[in-house]
N, C-alpha and C positions, 0 to 999 in steps of 0.2 A: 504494500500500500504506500501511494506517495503523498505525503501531507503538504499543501502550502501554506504556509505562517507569514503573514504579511503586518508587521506592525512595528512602529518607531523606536519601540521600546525593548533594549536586548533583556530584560527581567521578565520580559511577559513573554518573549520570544521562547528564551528556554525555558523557564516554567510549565510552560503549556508543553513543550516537547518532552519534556521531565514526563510529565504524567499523560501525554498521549502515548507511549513506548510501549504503554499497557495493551494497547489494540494488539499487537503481537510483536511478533522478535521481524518479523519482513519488514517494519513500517522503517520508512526514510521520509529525509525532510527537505524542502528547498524553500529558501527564507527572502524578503523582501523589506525592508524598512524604507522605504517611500513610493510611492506609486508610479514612478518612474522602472525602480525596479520590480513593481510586482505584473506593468505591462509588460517589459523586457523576457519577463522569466515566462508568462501567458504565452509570448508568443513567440518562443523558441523550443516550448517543449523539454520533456515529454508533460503531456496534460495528467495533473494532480488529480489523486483520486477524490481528493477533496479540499476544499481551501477558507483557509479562516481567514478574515480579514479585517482590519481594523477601519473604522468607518471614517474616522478622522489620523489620516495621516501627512506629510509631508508630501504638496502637490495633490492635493483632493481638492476636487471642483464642488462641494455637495459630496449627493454619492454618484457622482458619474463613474467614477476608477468600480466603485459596487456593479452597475450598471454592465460597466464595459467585460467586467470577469463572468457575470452569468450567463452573456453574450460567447465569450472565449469558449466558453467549457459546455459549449452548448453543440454537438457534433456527431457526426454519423460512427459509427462503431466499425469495426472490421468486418461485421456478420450483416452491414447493411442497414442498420436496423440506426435510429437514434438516442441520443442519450443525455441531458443535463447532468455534468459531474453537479454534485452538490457545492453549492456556496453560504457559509454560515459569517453573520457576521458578527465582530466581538469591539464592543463601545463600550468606551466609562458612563454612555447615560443609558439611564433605565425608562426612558421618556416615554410612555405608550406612543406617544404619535409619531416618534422616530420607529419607532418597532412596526407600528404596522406600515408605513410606508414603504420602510425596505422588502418588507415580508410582500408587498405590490409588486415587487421589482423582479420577483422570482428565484428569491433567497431562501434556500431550504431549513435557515435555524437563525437563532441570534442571541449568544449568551454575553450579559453583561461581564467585564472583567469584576465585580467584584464578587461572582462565582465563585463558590466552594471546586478546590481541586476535583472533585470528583462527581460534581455536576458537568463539568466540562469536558469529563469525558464520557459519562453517560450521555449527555446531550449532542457530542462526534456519534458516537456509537447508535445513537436512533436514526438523525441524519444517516451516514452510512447504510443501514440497515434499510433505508428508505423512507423513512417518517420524517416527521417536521418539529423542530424543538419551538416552543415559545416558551419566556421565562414564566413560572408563576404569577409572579407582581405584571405583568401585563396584564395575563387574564386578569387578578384581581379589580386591577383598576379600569377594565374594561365592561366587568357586570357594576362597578360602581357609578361608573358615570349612565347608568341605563342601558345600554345598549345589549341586546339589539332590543328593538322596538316592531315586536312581532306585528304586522299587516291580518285583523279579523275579520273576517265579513261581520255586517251588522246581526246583532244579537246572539253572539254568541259570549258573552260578559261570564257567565259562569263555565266557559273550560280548562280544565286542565293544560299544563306546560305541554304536554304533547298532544292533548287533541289538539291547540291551538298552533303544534307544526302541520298538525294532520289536514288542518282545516283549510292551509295555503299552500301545502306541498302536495306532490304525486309522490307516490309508494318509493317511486324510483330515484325522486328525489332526495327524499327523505336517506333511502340507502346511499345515496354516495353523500349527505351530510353527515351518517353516523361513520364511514369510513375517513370523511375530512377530521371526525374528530379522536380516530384514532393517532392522527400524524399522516395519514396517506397522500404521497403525492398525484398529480392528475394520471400518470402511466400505472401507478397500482392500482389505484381506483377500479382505472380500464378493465385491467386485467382484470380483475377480481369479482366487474358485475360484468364481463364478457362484453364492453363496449370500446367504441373509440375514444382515442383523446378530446378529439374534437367535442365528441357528445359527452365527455365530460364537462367540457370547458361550457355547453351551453347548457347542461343542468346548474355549475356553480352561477352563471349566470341570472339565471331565472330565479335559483335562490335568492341571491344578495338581492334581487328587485324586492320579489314576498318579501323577504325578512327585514328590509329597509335596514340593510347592512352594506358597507363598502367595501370591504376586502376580509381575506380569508380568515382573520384573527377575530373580529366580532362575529364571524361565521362560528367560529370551533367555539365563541361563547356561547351562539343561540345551540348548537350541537350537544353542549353541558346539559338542555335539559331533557335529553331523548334517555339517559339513562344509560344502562345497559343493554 
């Protein structure tokens, strides 16, 4: 496994490498401290199996340098087939509205640095595995500030948290929201209800309309109350 570490700071650099080593005895690292070099190293290859990145580093536009890596690692396989390597990304802020905006961008995780060691690497290891990490404290403050704001037809004031998906979703929709909210990205989804990418992408759509939610993180809030 190839890891990319991309961040200004050599204490956070090998820290994280310290305690990613645990993925196994194969993993190697190729490291980046400005965005200069983390496009250099993008685009010379070999493509990282996975890349952590810091959101604010030397020569970052925003996050276009985030932007610009989900884009890199986004590529056809040998077997023909396509594949988003994963891209997680690691900020000193816990900001919900930085969190979900990058998670807009097509970033598969995003752990704040002041993560416990070993959040950080349960949270590679889901990424990897093909799920989606959000921090806790996101979600927290994401059923705090209300959202979502489920869409009812009129009179139905006394339903239940899940009649009240039942009532604006189709069955199918519903099933690729309880796999949004295991972590599943749009290609497991696929796989797993035997559809396309694409008809994924236009169930989460229709979701986020009913559920008068903007992106995938007040989704996997509304998904908290399907249950089990």
């Amino acid at each position: 496994m190839l890891v990319l570490i991309a961040d200004d700071h050599r204490l956070i650099i090998e820290g994280v490498k310290l305690k990613l080593r645990e993925l196994g005895d194969d993993v190697q690292f190729v490291e980046a401290e400005t965005v200069a070099q983390l496009r250099d190293k993008l685009a010379q290859g070999p493509a990282p199996d996975v890349a952590l990145i810091d959101m604010a580093m030397p020569g970052a536009e925003g996050v276009e340098h985030i932007k610009d890596a989900v884009a890199a690692l986004r590529g056809p396989e040998d077997d023909g087939t396509s594949r988003q390597r994963p891209v997680i990304v690691l900020s000193g802020t816990e900001d919900p509205s930085a969190i979900r905006h990058v998670l807009d961008l097509g970033v598969q995780g995003y752990i704040p640095k002041s993560s416990p060691p070993d959040v950080i690497l349960n949270a590679v290891r889901l990424v990897v595995g093909g799920g989606i990490y959000v921090p806790p404290e996101a979600m927290k403050a994401a059923v705090a500030t209300g959202a979502p704001a489920f869409a009812l037809p009129n009179g139905n004031d006394g339903l239940t948290a899940r009649e009240r998906l039942a009532a604006v979703l189709t069955d199918r929709q519903i099933d690729v929201l309880k796999l949004l909210a295991k972590g599943r990205p749009n290609k497991l989804i696929a796989r797993e209800l035997g559809i396309s990418e694409g008809t994924v992408k236009i169930h989460l759509a229709a979701i986020f309309r009913a559920l008068h939610v903007r992106n995938r993180l007040e989704a996997l809030v509304a998904a908290q109350h399907l249950g089990d």
